[in-house]
N, C-alpha and C positions, 0 to 999 in steps of 0.2 A: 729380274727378267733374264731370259736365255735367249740369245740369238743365233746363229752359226753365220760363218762368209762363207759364201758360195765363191767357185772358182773365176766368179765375173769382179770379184772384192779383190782379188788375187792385186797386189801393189798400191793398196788404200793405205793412208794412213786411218791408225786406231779412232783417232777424233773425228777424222771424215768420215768413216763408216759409220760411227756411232749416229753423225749428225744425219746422215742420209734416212737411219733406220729410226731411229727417234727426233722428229724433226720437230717438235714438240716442247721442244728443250735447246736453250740458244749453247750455239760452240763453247763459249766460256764457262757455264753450268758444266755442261758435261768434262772438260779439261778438269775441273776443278774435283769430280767425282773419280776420277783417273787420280789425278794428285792422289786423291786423300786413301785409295788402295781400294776403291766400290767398285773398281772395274778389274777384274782376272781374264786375262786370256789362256787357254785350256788348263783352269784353277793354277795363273800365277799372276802375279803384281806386272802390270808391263807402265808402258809410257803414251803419251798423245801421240809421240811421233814413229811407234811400232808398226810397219810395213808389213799389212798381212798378205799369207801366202794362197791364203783358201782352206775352207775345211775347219776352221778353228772355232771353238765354240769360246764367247765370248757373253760370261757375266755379269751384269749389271745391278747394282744394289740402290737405286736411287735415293736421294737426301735432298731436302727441302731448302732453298737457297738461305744461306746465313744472313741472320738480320744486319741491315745496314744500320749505321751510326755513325754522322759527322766525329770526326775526331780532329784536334787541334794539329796544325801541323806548319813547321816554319816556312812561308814561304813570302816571296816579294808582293807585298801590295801596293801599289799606287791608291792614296786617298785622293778624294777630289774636295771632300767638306763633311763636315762632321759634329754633330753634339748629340747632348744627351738624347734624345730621342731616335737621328736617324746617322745611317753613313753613305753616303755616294761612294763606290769604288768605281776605279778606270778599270775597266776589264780590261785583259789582253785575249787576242786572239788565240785558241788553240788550251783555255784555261775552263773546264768544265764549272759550271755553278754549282752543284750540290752532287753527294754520290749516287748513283745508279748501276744496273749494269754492266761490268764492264768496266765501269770506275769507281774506286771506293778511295782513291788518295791523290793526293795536286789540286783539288776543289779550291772554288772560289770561300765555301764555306769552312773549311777546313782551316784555309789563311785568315780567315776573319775570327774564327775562334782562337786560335795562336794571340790574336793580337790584341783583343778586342773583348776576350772572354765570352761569359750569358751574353745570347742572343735572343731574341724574342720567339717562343715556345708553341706561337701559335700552331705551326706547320709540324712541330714534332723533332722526333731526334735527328731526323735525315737531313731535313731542310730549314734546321734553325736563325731567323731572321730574313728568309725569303720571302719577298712580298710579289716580284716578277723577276724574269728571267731575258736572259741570251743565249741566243743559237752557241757554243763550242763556239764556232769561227769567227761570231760579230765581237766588237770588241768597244769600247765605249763605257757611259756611265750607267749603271747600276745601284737603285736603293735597296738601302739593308736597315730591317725594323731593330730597334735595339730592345725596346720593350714590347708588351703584349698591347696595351694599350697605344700605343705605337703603333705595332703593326695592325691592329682593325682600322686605325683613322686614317690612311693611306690605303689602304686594302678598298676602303668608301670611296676614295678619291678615285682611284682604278675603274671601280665599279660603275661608279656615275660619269666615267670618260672624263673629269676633269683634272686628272696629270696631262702634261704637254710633255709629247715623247716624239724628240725630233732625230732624224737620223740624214747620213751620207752616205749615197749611194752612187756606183758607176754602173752603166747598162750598157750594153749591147747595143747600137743601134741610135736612132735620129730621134728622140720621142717628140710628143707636142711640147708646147712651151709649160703646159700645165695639165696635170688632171685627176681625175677621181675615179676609184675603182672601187665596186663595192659588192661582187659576185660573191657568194657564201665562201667558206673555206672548211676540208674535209679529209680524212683522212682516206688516201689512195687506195681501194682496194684489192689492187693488184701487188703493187712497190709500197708496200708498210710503210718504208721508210723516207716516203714523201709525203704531201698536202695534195689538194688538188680543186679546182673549179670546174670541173668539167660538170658533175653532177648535180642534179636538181637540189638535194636535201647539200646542209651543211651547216656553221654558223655563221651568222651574222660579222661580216669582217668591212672594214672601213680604211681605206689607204689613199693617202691624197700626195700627190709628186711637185714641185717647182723645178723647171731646169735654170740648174747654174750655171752651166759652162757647157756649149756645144763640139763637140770634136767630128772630125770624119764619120769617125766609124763606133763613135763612143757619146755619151750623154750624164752629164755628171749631176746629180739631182740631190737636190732638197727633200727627204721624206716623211710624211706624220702621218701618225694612225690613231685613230680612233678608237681600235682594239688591239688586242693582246691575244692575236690565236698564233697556234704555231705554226711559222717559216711566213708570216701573214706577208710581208713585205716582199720576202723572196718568189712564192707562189706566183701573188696577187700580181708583180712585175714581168714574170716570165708567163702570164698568161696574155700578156702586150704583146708576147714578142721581143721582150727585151730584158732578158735574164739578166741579172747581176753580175760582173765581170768575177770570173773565176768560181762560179757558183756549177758545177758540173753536176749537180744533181737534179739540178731544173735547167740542164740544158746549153750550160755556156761552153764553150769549147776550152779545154788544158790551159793551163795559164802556168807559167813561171813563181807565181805569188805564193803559192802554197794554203792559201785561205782563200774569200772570197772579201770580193770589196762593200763590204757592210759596215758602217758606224753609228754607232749609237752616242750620236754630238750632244743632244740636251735634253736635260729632265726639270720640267717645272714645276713645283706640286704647292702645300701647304705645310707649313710645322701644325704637328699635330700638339704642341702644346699653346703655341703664340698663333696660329692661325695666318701667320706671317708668308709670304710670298717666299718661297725658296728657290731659287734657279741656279745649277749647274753645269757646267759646259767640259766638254772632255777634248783635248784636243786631236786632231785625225792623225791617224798612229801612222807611225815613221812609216812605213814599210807603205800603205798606202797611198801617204804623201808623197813618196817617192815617185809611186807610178804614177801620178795625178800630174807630178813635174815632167816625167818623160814625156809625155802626151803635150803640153802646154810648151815645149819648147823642139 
């Protein structure tokens, strides 16, 4: 592809122009085709951050994004419980689950092949041993299938709602002592990069709250769901009215925290080889706990 900047490009940088004119193609893609020399500004190698002046004609050779693949990689895990069949990790906030996008290294999967070797193969090379997931910022306990037949018989459990997936949450606001919310949930057609209830069509989402602790201006809750859609918890809350503390993408206002207050406290399931009752408990991460003490004192 051939583009030219016109003299309104004049003090872009090379990656923002590109993204403006090929918007088709996310920032990191295209950085990554600059890297590799697929982008010449008038036929020369430049950089992402080349300041144009106008008038420049600007090449593009586009390439197919490189296939992703978990890779082993050393990094700190906290386990919560563990055998041959499954593992509970404590996630931390701010540790992605599998590569995508954007991240192909610091995975949750990544640490778990390091330590733990073959994962179970269902999902593929990307996301080996993933059976469900957490948002980046929630932080808590997470199973991980170690074998294939493993991972279908917790995959059923999922499926038929019978794992107990309990979380802690702080809100915004007075809520009732209890309740249930169960409006569809859908991907935003405006902001991609949200969920949404406003719309008729969506899926099927299930979120039921207890409050534990009343504050002023804060409500510390008990949360379980029923399903596993994304942001279902964060959405399905801030359609209350009562966003998640530090959740600024549904709405809560800047917080000092760095994350949002989301934990994922317990997982109840089955062994899929003994049929046995398994329950895990993750305890609420420092940083959390902390603001939960400022509040209460």
């Amino acid at each position: 592809m051939e583009l030219t900047a016109s003299p309104a490009d004049s003090g872009k940088r090379l990656d923002s122009f590109l993204h403006e004119r090929l918007a088709e193609f996310s920032r990191a893609r295209l950085q990554s085709w600059i890297k590799a020399g697929r982008v010449q500004v008038n036929d020369a190698d430049s950089r992402a951050s080349y300041i144009l002046r106008g008038g420049e004609t600007i090449q593009v050779a586009p390439a197919g994004p490189a296939p992703l693949k978990a890779e082993a990689e050393d990094l700190p895990l906290r386990i919560l419980y563990e055998d041959s069949d499954v593992i509970v990790v404590d996630k931390p906030a701010g540790m992605v689950v599998h590569a995508g996008a954007g991240h192909t290294s610091g995975t949750l999967v990544n640490a778990l092949l390091h330590r733990f070797g073959p994962l179970s193969a269902v999902n593929g090379e990307l996301r080996p041993g993933i059976v469900h997931r957490l948002d980046r910022e929630t932080s808590g306990a997470l199973v991980v299938a170690r074998t294939d037949r493993a991972h279908h018989a917790l995959a059923a459990q999922f499926q038929a709602r019978e794992v107990e997936k309990v979380y802690l949450a702080l809100v915004h606001g007075r809520t009732k002592p209890q309740g249930r919310i169960t409006t569809p949930v859908t991907r935003d057609p405006v902001r991609r990069t949200r969920m949404t209830t406003k719309l008729a069509s969506g899926r099927t989402a299930l979120t039921e709250y207890r409050l534990l602790e009343a504050f002023d201006r804060f409500s510390y809750l008990e949360v379980r769901i029923g399903t596993g859609r994304t942001h279902q918890i964060r959405v399905h809350l801030a359609s209350l009215r009562h966003p998640i503390f530090g959740d600024r993408l549904y709405g809560a206002p800047r917080s000092d925290l760095g994350r949002f207050f989301l934990h994922a406290h317990r997982l109840q399931f089955r062994s899929p080889s003994t049929g046995e009752i398994i329950r895990v408990e993750s305890p609420l991460a420092p940083e959390l706990a902390a603001v939960l003490e400022s509040l209460q004192h």
